[in-house]
C-alpha positions in Angstrom: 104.9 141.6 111.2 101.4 140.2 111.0 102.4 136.3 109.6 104.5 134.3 110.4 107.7 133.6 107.9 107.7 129.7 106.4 111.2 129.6 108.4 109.4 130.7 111.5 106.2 128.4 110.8 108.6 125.5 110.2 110.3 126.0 113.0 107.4 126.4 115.3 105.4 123.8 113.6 108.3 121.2 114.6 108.8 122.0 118.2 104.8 121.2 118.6 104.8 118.4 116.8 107.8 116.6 119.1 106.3 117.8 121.6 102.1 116.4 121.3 103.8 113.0 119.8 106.1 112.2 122.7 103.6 114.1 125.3 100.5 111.4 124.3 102.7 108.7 122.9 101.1 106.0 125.6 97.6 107.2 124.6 98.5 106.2 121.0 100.1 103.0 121.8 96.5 102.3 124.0 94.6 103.4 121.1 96.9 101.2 117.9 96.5 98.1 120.4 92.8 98.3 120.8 92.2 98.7 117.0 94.9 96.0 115.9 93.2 93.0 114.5 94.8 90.5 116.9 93.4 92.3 119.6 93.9 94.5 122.2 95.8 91.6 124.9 98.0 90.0 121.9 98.8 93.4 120.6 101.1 93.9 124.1 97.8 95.2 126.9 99.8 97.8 128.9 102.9 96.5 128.6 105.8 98.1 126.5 103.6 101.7 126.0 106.5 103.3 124.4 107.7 100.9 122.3 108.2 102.3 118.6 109.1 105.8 120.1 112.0 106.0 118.1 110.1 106.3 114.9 108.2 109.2 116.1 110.9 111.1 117.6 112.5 111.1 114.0 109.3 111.7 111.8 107.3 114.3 114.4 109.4 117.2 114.0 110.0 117.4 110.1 106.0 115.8 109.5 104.7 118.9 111.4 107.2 121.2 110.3 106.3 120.3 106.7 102.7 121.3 107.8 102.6 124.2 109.3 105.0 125.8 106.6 103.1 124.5 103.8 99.4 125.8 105.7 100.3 129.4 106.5 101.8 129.7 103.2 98.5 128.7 101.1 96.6 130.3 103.8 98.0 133.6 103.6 98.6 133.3 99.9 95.1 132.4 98.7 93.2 133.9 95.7 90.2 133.3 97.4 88.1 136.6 98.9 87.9 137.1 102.6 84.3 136.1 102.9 85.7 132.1 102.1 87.9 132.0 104.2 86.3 128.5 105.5 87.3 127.4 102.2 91.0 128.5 102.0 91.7 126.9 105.8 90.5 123.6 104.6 92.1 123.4 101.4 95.4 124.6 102.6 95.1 122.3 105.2 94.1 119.5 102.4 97.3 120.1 100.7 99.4 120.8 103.5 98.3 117.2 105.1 99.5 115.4 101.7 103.3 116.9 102.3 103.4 116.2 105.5 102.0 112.6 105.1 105.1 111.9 102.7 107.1 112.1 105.8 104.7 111.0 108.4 103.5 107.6 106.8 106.7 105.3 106.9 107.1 106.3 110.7 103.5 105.6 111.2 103.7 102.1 109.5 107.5 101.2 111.6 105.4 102.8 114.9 102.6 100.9 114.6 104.3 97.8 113.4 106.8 97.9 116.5 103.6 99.1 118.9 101.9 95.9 118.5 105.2 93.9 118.4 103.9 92.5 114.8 107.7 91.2 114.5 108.0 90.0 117.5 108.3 90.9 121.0 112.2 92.1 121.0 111.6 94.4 118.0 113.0 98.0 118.2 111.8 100.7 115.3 115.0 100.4 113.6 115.0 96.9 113.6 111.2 97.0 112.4 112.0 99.7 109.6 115.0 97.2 108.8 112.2 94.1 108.2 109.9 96.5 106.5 112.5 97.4 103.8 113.7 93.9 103.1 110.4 91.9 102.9 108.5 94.7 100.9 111.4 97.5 99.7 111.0 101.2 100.4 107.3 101.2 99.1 106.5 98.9 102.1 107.3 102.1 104.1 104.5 103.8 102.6 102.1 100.8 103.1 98.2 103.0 104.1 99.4 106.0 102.2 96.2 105.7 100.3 93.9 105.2 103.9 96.3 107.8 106.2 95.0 110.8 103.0 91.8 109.1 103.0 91.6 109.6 106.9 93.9 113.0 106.9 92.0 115.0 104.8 88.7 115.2 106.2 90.0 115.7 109.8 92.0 118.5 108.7 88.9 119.8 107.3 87.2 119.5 109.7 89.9 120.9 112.6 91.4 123.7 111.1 88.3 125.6 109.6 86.5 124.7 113.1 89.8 126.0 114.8 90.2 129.1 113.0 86.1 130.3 113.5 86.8 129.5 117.1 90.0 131.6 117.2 88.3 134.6 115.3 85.0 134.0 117.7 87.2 134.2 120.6 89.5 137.4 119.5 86.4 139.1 118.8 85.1 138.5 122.0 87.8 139.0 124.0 88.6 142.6 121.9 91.9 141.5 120.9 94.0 139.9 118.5 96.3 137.6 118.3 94.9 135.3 121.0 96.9 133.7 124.2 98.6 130.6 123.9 96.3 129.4 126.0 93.2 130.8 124.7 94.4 129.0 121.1 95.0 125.7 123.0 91.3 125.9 124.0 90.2 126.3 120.6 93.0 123.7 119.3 91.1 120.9 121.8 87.6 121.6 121.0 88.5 121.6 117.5 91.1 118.3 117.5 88.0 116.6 119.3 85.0 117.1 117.2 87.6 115.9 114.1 88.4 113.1 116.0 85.4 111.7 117.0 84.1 111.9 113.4 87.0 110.3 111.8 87.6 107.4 114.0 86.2 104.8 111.5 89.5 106.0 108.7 91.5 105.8 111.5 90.4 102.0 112.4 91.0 101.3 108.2 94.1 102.9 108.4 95.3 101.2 111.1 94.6 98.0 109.8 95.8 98.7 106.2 99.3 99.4 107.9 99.3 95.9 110.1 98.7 94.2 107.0 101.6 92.0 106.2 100.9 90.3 103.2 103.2 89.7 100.4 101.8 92.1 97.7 103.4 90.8 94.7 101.9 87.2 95.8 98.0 88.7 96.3 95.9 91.6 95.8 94.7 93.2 98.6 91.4 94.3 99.1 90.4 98.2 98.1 89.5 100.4 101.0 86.2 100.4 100.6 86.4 96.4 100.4 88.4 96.9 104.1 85.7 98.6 105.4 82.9 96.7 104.5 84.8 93.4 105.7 85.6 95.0 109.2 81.9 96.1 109.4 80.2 92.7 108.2 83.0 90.6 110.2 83.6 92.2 113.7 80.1 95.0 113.6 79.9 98.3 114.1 81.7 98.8 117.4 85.1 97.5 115.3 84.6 100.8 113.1 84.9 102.9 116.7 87.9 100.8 118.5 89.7 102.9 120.5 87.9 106.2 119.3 87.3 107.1 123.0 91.1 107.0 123.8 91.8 108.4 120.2 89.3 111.3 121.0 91.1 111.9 124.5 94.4 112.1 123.3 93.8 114.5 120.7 91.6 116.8 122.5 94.3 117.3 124.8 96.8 117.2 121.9 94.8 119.2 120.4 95.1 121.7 122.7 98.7 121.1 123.1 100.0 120.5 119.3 98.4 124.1 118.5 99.0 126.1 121.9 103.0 124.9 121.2 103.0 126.5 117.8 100.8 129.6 118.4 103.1 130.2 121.8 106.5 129.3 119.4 105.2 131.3 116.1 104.4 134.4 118.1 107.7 134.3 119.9 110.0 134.1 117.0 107.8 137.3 115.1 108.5 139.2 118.2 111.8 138.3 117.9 
């Protein structure tokens, strides 16, 4: 067997998402706080780095599992010719993103909600997810859906085409195919890094799209590109890179982690 099945990529694709979200779940707390627009100290500082865990170790699993079945699906179904094949890795991972956002974007909006204690100090993420629901309905849940695709797909773009050259580089080099765990990890940080580094300024909008707690049936909120222009003329430039040193850290090494996991898990179950 040469790919993996969508059972085994869904499988695989959830034990490395669990495992990078809960791994670097301080990193992301860190990171949420600095980019929160009450600031980094009122946000919580260090204190209470694993609050809104709960949210993430329901969403991670399915959220990545959704992924990495829908990618190597469209990847190794594509109509397009072999010589593209920078063009099927993004798109597949364009599309596979959007799925898995259905499921990741209400635990992202309950995380970062509990994360910078927006309720209040004594908040849990069910609690949080409780508030959420009542004040704006199940469509609060999905509150930056909009900014999280808007962020999403071009570091997907950007990390999975970079990550699969890498890979191919690599093999060739090395005279064999598939690539170590290890050796994928490698590729997996490089790439997560360079993605991350580029995208912090969607990542700053769509963390401040999901802190927003205004009544949207009493006002109309600003567009994203509104957002953006109002974080830039308001708090400068260096508000458009909050907490992109931290956020290109973490997933570097998550990088490295998220897609060593699945390359180690995937190849396990096909020799199986």
């Amino acid at each position: 067997m040469t790919t993996p099945t969508f059972l085994q990529s869904l499988a695989s694709g959830g034990l490395a998402g669990t495992a990078v979200d809960l791994l670097f779940f301080p990193v992301d707390t860190v990171k949420t706080r600095l980019q929160s627009p009450q600031g980094f100290a009122r946000a919580g500082g260090f204190r209470g780095i694993y609050k809104g865990v709960g949210s993430v170790g329901v969403g991670s699993a399915p959220g990545a599992a959704v992924f990495f079945a829908t990618y190597d699906t469209l990847k190794h179904h594509s109509p397009l010719p072999a010589h593209m094949d920078s063009a099927t890795h993004m798109v597949s991972a364009s599309i596979a993103e959007v799925a898995a956002c259905l499921i990741r974007v209400p635990t992202e909006v309950i995380k970062t909600r509990a994360q910078t204690s927006s309720y209040g100090p004594g908040h849990s993420s069910l609690s949080s997810a409780k508030l959420i629901v009542a004040s704006d309905g199940v469509r609060g849940l999905y509150r930056g859906f909009g900014s999280t695709i808007m962020r999403e797909i071009p570091f997907t773009s950007i990390q999975f085409p970079l990550y699969e050259l890498l890979k191919a580089r690599l093999s060739r080099y090395m005279g064999r195919k598939p690539l170590y765990a290890h050796e994928a990890a490698a590729c997996g940080s490089i790439s997560g890094g360079v993605a991350a580094a580029l995208t912090t300024p969607l990542d700053v909008l769509k963390t401040r799209v999901m802190l927003d707690m205004r009544d949207t049936t009493k006002e109309k909120l600003p567009s994203l590109p509104a957002r953006l222009r109002g974080i830039y003329r308001a708090e400068g430039v260096a508000a458009l890179f909050a907490g992109g040193v931290p956020r290109t850290l973490w997933i570097s090494a998550g990088g490295a982690v998220f897609l060593g996991v699945y390359e180690w898990a995937v190849h396990g179950l096909m020799r199986r």
